[in-house]
N, CA, C and O atoms as a CHARMM CRD file, in Angstrom:
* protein
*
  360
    1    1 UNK  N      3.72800 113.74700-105.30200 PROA 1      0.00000
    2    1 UNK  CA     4.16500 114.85300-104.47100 PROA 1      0.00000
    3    1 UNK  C      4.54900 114.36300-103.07400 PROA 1      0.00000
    4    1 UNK  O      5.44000 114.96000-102.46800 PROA 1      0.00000
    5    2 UNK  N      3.89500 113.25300-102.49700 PROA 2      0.00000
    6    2 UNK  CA     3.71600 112.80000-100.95400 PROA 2      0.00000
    7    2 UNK  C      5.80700 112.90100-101.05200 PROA 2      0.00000
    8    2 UNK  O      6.67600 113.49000-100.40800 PROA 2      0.00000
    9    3 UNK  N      5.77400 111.76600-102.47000 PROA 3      0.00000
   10    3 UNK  CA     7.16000 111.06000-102.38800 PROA 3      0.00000
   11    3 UNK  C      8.37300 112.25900-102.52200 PROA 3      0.00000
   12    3 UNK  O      9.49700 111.87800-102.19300 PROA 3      0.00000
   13    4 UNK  N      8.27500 113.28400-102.85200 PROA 4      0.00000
   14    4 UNK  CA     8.75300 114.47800-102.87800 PROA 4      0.00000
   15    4 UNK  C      8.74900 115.13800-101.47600 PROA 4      0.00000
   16    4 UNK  O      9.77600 115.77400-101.24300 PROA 4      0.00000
   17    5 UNK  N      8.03600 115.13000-100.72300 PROA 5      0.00000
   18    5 UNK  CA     8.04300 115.66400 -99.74500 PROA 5      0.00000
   19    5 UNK  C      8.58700 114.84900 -98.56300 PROA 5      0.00000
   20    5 UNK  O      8.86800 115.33500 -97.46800 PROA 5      0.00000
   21    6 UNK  N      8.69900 113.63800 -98.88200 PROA 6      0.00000
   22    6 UNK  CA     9.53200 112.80400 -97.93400 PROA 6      0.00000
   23    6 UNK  C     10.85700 112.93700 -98.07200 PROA 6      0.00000
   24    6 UNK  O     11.58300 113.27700 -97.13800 PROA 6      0.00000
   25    7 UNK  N     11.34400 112.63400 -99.45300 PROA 7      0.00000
   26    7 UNK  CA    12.74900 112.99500 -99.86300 PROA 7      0.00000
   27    7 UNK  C     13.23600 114.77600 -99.32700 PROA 7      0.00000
   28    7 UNK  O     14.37200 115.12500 -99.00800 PROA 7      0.00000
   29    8 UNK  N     12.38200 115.37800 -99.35300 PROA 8      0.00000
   30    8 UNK  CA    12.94900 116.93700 -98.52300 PROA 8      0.00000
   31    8 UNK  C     12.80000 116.32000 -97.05300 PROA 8      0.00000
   32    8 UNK  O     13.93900 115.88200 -96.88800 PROA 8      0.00000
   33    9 UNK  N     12.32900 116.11900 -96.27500 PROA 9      0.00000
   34    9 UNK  CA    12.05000 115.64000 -95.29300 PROA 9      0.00000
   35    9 UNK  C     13.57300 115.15100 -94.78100 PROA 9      0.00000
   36    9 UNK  O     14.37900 115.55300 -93.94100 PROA 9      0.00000
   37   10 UNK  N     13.50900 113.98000 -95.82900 PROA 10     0.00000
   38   10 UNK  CA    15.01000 112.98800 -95.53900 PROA 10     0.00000
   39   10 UNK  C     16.51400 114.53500 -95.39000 PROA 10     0.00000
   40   10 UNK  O     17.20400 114.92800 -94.44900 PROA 10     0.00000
   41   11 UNK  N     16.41100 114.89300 -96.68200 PROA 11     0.00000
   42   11 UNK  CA    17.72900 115.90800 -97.09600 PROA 11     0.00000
   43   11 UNK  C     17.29600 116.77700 -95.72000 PROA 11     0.00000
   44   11 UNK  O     18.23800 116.58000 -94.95300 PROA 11     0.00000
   45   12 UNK  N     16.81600 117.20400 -95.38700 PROA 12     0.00000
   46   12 UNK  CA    16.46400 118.46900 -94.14300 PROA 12     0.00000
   47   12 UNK  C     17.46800 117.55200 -92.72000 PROA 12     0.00000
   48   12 UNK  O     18.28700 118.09400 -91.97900 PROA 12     0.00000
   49   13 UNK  N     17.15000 116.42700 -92.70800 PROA 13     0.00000
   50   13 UNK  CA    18.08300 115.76800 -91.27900 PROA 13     0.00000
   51   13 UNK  C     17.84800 116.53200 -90.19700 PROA 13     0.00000
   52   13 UNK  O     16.66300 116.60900 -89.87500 PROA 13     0.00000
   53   14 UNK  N     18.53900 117.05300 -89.61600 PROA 14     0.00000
   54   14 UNK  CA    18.48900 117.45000 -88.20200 PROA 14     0.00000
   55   14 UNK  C     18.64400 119.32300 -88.68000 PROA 14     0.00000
   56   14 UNK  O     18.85200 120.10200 -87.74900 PROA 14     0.00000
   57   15 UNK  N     18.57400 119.66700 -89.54700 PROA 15     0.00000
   58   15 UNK  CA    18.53500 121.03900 -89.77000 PROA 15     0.00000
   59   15 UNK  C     17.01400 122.03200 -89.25100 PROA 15     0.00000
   60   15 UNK  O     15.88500 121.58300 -89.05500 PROA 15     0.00000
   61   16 UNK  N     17.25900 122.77700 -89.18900 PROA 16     0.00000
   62   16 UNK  CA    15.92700 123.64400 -88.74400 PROA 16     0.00000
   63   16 UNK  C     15.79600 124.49800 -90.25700 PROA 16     0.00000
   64   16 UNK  O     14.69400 124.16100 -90.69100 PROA 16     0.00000
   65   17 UNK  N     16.24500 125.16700 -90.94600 PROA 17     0.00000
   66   17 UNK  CA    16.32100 126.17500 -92.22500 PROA 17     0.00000
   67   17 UNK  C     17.56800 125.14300 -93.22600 PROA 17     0.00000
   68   17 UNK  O     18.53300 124.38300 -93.15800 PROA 17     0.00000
   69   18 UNK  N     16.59900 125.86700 -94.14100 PROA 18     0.00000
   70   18 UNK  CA    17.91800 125.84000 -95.59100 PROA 18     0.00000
   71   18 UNK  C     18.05700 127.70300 -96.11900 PROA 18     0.00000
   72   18 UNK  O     17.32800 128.69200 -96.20000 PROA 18     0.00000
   73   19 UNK  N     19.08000 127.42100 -96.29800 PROA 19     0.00000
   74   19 UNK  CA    19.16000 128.87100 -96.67500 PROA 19     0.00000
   75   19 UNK  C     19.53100 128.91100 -98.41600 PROA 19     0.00000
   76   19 UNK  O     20.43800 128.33700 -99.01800 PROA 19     0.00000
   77   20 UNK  N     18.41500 129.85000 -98.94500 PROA 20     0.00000
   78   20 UNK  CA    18.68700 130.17700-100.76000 PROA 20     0.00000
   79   20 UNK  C     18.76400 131.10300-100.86100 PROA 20     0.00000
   80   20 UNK  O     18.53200 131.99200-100.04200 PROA 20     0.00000
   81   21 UNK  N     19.27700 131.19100-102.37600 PROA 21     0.00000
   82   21 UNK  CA    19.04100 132.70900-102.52700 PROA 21     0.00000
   83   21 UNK  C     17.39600 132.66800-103.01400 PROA 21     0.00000
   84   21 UNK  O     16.82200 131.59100-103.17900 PROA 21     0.00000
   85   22 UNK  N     16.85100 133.72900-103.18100 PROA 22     0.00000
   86   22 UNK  CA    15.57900 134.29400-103.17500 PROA 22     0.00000
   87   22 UNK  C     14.83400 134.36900-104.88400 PROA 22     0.00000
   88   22 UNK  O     13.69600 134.04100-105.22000 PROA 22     0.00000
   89   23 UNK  N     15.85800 134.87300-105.65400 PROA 23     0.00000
   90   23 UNK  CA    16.11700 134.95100-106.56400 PROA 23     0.00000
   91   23 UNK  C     16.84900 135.14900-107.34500 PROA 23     0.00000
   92   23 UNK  O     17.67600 135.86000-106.77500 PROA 23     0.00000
   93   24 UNK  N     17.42200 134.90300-109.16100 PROA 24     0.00000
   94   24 UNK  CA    18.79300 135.00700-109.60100 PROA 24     0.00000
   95   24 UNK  C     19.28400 135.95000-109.90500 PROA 24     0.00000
   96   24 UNK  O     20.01500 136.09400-110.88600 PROA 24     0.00000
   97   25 UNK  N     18.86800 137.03500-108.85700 PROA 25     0.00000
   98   25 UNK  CA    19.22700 138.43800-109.20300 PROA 25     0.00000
   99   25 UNK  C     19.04000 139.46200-108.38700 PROA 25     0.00000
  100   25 UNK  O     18.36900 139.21400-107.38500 PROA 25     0.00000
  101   26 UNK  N     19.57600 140.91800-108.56800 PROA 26     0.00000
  102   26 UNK  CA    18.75100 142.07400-108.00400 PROA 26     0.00000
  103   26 UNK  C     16.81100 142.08200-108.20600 PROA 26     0.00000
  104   26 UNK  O     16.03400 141.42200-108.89600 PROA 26     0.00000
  105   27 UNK  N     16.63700 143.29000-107.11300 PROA 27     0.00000
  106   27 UNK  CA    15.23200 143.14600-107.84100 PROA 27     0.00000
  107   27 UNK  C     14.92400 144.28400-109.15700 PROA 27     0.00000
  108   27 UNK  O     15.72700 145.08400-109.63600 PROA 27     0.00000
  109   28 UNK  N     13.77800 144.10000-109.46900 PROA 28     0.00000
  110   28 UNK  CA    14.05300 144.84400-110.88400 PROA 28     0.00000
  111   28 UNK  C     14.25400 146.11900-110.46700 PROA 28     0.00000
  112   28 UNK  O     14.73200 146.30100-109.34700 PROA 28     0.00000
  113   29 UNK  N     13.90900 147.25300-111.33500 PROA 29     0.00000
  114   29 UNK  CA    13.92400 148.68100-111.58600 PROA 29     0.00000
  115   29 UNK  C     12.73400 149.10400-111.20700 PROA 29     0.00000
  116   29 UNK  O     12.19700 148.01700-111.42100 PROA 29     0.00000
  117   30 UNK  N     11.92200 149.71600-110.85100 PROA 30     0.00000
  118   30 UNK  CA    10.34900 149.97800-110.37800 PROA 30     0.00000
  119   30 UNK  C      9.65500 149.37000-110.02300 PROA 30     0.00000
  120   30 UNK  O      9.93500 148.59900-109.10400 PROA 30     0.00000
  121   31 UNK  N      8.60300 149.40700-110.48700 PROA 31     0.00000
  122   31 UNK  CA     6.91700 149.04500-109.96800 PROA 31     0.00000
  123   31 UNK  C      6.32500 148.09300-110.69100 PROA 31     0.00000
  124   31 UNK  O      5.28100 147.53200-110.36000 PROA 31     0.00000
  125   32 UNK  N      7.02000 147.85200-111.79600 PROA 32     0.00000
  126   32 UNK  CA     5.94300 146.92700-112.86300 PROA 32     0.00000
  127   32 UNK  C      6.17600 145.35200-112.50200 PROA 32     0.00000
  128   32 UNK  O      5.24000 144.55200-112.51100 PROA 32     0.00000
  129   33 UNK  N      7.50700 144.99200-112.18500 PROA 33     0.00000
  130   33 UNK  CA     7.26000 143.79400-111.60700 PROA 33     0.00000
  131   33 UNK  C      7.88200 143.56100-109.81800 PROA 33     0.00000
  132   33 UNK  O      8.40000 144.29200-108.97400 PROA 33     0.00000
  133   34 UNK  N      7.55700 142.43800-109.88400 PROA 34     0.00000
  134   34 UNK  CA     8.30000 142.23800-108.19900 PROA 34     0.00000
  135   34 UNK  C     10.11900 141.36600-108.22500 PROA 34     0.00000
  136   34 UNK  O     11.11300 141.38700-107.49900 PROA 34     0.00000
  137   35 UNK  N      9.67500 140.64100-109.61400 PROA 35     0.00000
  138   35 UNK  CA    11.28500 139.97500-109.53400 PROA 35     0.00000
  139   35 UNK  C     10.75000 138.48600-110.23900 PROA 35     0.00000
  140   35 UNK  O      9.63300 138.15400-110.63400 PROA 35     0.00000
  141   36 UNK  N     12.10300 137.72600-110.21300 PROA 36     0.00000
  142   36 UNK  CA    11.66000 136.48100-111.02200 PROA 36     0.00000
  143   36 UNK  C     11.41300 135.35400-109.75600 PROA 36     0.00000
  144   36 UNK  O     12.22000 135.32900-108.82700 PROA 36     0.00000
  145   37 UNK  N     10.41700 134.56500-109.78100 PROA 37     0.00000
  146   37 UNK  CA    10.17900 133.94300-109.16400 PROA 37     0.00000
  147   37 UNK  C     10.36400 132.37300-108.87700 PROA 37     0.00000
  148   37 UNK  O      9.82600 131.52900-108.16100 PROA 37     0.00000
  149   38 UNK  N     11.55100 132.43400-109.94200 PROA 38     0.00000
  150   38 UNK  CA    11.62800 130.84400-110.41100 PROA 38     0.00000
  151   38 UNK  C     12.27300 130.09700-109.31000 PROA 38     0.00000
  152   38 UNK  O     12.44000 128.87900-109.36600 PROA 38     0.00000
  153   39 UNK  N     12.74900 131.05800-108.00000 PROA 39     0.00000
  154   39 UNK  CA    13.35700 129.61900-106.75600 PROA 39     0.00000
  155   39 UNK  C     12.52800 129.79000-105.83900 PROA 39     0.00000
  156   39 UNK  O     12.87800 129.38200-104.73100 PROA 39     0.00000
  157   40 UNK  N     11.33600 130.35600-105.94900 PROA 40     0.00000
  158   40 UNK  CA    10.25400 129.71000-104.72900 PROA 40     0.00000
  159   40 UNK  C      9.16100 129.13100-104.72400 PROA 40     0.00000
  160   40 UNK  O      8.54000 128.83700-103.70200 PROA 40     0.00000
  161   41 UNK  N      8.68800 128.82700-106.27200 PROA 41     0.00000
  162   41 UNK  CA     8.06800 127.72000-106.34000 PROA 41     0.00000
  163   41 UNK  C      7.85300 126.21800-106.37000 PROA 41     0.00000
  164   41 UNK  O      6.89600 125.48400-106.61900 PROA 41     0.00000
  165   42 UNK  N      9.11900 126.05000-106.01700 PROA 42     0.00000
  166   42 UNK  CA     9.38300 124.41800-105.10400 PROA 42     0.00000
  167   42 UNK  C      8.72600 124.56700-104.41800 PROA 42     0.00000
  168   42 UNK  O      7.72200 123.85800-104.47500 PROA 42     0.00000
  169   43 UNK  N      8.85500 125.79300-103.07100 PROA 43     0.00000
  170   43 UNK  CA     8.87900 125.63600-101.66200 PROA 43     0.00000
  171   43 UNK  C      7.09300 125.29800-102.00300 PROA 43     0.00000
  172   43 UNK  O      6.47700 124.27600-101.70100 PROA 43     0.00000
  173   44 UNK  N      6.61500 126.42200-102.65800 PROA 44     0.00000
  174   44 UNK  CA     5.25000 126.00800-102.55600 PROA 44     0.00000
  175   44 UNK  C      4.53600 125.07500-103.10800 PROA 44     0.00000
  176   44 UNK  O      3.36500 124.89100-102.77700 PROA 44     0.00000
  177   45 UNK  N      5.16700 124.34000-104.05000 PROA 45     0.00000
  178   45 UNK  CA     4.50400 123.13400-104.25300 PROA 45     0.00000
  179   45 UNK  C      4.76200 121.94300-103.26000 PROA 45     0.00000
  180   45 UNK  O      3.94300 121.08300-102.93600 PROA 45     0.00000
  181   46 UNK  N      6.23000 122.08100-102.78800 PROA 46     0.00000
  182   46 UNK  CA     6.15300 121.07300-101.63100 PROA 46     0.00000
  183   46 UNK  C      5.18500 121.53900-100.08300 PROA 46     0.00000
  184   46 UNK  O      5.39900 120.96500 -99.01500 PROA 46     0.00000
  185   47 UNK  N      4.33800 122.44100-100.20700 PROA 47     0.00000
  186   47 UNK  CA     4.01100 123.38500 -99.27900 PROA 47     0.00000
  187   47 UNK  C      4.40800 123.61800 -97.77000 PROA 47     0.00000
  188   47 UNK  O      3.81900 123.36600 -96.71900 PROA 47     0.00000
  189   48 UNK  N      5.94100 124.34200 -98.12900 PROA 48     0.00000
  190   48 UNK  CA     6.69700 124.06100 -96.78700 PROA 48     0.00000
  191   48 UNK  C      6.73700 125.35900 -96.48900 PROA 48     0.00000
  192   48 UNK  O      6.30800 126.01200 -97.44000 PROA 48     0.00000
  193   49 UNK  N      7.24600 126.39200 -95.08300 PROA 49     0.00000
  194   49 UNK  CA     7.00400 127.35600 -95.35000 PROA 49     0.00000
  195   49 UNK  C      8.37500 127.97600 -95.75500 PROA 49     0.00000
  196   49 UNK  O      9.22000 127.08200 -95.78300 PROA 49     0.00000
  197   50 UNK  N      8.98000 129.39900 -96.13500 PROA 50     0.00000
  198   50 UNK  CA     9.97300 130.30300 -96.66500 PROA 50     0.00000
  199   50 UNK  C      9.65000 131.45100 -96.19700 PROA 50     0.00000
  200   50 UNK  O      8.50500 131.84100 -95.96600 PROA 50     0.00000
  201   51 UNK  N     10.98700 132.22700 -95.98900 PROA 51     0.00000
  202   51 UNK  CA    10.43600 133.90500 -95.73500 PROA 51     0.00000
  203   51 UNK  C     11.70800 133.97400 -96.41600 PROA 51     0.00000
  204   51 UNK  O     12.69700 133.24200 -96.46400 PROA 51     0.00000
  205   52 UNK  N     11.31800 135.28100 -97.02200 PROA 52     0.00000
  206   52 UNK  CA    12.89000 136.27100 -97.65100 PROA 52     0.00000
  207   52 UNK  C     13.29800 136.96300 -97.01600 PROA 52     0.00000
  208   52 UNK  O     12.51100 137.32400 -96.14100 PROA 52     0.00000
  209   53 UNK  N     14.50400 137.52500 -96.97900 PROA 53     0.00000
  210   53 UNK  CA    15.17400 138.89900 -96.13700 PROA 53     0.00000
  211   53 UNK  C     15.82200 139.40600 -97.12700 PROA 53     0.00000
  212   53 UNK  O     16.15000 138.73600 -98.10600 PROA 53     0.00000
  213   54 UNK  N     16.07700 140.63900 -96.98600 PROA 54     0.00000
  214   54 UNK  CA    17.05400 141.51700 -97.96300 PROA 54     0.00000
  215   54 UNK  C     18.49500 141.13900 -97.41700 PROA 54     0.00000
  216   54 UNK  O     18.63300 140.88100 -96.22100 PROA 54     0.00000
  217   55 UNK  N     19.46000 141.11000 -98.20800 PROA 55     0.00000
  218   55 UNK  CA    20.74600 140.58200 -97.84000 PROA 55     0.00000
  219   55 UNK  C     21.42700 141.38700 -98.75900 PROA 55     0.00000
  220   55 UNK  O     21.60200 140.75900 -99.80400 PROA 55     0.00000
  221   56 UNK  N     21.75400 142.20100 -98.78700 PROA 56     0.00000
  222   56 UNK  CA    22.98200 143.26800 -99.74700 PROA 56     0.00000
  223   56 UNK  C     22.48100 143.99600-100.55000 PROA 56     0.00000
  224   56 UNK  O     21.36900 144.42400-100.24100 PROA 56     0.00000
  225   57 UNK  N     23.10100 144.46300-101.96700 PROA 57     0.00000
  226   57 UNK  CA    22.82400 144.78400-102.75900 PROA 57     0.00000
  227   57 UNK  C     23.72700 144.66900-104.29700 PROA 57     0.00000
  228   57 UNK  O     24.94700 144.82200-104.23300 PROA 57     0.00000
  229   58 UNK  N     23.05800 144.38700-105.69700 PROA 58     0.00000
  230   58 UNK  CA    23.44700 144.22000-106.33800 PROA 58     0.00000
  231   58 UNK  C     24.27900 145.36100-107.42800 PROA 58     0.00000
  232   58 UNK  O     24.63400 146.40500-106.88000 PROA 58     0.00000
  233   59 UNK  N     24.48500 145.26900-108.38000 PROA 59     0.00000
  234   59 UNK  CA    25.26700 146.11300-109.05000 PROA 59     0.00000
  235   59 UNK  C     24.48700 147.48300-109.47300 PROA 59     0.00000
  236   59 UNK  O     24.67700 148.69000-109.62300 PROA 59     0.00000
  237   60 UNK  N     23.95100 146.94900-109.52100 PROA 60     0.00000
  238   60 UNK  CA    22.85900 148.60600-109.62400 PROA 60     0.00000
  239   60 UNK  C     22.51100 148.81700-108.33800 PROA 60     0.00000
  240   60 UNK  O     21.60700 149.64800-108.42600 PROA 60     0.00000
  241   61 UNK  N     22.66900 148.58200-107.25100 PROA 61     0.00000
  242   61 UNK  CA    22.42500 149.52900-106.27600 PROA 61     0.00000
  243   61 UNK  C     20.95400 148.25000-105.26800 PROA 61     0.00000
  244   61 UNK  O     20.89500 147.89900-104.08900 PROA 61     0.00000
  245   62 UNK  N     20.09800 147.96000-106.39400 PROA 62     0.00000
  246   62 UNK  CA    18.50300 146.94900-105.84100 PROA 62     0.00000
  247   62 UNK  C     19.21900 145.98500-105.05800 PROA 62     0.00000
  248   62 UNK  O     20.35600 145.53600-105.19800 PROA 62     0.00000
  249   63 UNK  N     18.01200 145.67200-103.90000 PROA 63     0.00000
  250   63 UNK  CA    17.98900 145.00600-102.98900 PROA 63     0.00000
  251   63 UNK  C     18.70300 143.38900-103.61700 PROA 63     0.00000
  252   63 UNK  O     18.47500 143.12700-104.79800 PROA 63     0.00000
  253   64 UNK  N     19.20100 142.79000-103.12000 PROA 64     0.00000
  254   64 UNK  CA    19.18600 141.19600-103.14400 PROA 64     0.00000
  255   64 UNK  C     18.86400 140.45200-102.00100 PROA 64     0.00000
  256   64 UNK  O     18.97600 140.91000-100.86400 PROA 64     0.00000
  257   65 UNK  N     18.37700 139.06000-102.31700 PROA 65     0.00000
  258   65 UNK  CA    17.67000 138.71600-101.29500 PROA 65     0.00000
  259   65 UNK  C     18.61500 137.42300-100.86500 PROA 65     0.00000
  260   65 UNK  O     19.59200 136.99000-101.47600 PROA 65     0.00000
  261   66 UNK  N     18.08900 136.98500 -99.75400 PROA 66     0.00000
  262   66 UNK  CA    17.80600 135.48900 -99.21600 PROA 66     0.00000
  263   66 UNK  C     16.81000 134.80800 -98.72200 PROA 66     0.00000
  264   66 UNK  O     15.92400 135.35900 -98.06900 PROA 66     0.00000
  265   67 UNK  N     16.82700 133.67600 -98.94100 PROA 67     0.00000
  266   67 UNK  CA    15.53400 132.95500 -98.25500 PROA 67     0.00000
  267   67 UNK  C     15.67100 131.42600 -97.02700 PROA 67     0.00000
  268   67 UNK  O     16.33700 130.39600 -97.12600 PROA 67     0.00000
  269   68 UNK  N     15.13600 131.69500 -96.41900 PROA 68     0.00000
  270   68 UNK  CA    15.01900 130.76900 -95.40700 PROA 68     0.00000
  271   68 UNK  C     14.02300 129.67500 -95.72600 PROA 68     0.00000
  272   68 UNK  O     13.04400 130.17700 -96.27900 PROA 68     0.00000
  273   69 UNK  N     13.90300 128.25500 -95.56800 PROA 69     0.00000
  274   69 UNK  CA    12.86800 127.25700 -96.11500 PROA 69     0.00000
  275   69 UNK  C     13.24600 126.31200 -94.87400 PROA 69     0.00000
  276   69 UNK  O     14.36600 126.17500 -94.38200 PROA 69     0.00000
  277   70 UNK  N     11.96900 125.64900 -94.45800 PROA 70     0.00000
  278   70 UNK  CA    12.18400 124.84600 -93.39300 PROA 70     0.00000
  279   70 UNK  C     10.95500 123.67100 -93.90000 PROA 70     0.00000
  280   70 UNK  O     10.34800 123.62300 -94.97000 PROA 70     0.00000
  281   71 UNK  N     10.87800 122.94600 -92.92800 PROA 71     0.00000
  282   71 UNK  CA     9.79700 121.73300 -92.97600 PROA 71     0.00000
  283   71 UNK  C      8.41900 122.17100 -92.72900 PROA 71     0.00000
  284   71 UNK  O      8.02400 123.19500 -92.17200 PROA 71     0.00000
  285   72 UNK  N      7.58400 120.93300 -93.39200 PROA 72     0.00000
  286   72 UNK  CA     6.29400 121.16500 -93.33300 PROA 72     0.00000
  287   72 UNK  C      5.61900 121.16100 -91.94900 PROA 72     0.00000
  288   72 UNK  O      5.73000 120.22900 -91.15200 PROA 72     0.00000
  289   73 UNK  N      4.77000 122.50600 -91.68900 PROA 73     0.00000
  290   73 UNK  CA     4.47000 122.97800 -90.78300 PROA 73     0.00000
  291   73 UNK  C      5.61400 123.47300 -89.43300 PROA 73     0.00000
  292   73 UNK  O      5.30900 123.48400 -88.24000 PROA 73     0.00000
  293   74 UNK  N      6.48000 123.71900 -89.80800 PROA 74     0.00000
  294   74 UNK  CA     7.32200 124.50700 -89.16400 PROA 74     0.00000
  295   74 UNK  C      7.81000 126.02700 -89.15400 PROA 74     0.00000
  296   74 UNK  O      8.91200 126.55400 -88.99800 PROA 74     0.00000
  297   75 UNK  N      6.38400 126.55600 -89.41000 PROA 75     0.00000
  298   75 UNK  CA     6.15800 127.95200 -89.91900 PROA 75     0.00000
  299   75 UNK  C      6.70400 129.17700 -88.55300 PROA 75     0.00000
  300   75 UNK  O      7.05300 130.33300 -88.79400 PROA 75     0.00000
  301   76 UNK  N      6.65800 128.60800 -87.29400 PROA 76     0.00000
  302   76 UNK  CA     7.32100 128.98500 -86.43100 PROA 76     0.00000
  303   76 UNK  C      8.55600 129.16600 -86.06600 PROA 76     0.00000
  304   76 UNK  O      9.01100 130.23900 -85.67000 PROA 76     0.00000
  305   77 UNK  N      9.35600 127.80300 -86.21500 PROA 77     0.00000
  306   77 UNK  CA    10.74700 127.91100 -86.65200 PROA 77     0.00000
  307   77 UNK  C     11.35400 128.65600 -87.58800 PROA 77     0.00000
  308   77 UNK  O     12.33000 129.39000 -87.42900 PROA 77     0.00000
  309   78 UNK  N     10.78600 128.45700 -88.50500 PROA 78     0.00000
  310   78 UNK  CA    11.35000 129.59800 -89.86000 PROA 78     0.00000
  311   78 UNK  C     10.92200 131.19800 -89.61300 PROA 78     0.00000
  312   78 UNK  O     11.32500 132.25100 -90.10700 PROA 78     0.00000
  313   79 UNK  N     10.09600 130.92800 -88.79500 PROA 79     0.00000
  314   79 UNK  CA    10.04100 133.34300 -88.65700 PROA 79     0.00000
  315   79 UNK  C     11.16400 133.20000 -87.45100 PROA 79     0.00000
  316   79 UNK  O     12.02700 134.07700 -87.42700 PROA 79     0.00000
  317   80 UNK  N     11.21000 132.31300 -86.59700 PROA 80     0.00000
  318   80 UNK  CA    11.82100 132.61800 -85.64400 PROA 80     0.00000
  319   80 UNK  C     13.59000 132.66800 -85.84300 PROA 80     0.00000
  320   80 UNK  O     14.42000 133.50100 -85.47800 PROA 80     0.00000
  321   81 UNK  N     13.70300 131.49000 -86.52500 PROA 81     0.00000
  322   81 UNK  CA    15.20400 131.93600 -87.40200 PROA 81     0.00000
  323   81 UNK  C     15.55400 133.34700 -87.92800 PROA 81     0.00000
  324   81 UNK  O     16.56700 133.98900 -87.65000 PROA 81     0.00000
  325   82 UNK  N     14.02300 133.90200 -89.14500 PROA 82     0.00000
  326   82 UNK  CA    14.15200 135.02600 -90.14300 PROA 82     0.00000
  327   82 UNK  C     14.56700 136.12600 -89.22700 PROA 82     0.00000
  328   82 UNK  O     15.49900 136.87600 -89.51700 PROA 82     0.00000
  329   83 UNK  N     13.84000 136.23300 -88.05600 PROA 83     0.00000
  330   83 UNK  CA    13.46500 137.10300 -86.78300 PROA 83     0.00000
  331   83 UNK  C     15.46800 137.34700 -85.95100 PROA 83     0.00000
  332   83 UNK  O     16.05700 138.33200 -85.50500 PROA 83     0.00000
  333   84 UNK  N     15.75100 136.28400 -86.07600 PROA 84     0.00000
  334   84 UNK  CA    17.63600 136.35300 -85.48100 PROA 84     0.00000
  335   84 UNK  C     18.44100 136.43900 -86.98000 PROA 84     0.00000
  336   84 UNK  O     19.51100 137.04700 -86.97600 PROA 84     0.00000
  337   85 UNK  N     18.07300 135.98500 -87.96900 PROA 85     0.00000
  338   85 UNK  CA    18.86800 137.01200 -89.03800 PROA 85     0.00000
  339   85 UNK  C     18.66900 138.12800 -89.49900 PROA 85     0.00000
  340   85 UNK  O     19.50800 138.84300 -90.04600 PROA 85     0.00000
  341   86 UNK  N     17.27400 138.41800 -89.26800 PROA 86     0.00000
  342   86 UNK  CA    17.19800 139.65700 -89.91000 PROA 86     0.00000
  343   86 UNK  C     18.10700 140.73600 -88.82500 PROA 86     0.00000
  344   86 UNK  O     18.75400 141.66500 -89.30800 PROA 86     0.00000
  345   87 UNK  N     18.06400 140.46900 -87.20500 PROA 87     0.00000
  346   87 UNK  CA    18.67600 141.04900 -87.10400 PROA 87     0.00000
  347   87 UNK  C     20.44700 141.06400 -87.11000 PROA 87     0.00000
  348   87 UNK  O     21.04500 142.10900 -86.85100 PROA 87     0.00000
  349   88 UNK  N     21.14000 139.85700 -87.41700 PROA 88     0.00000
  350   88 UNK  CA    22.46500 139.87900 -87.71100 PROA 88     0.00000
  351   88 UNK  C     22.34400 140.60500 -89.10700 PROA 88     0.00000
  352   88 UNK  O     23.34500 141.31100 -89.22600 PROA 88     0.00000
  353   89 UNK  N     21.80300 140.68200 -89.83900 PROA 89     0.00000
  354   89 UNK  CA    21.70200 140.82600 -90.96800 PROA 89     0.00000
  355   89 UNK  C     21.75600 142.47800 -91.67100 PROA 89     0.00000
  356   89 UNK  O     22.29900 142.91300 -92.68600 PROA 89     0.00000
  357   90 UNK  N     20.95100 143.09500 -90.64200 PROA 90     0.00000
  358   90 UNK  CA    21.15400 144.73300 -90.48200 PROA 90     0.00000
  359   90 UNK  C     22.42500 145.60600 -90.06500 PROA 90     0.00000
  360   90 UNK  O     22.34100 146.83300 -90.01300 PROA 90     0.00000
């Protein structure tokens, strides 16, 4: 994992955020689930931090997201980014 987390380290360069999508989709239909979770469990195994924002909407109408991911222990930088898109973003 160390060697994984160096190689993000390296790819990150002089960037502050990476920007993803959140997930490969709208979110579902109700209450029973939250959505698929299969692009943010990198972030947490490399334990770097991420925040999501809502960013549009999909064909049915549900939220779609984005996500912000930055370096380890740069949990400040990344709200503080989320914090100036969320509001371009509204």
């Amino acid at each position: 994992m160390l060697a994984f987390q160096a190689r993000f380290d390296a790819f990150m360069g002089d960037f502050d955020v990476l920007l993803t999508q959140s997930a490969p989709g709208e979110a579902p239909h109700g209450l029973h689930a939250t959505g698929e979770p299969v692009f943010n469990g990198i972030w947490t195994a490399l334990g770097v931090p991420c925040v999501t924002l809502p960013f549009g909407t999909g064909t049915t109408g549900l939220p779609l997201g984005v996500q912000l991911v930055g370096r380890r222990g740069q949990d400040a930088v990344v709200l503080a980014w989320a914090h100036h898109m969320a509001e371009k973003l509204s």
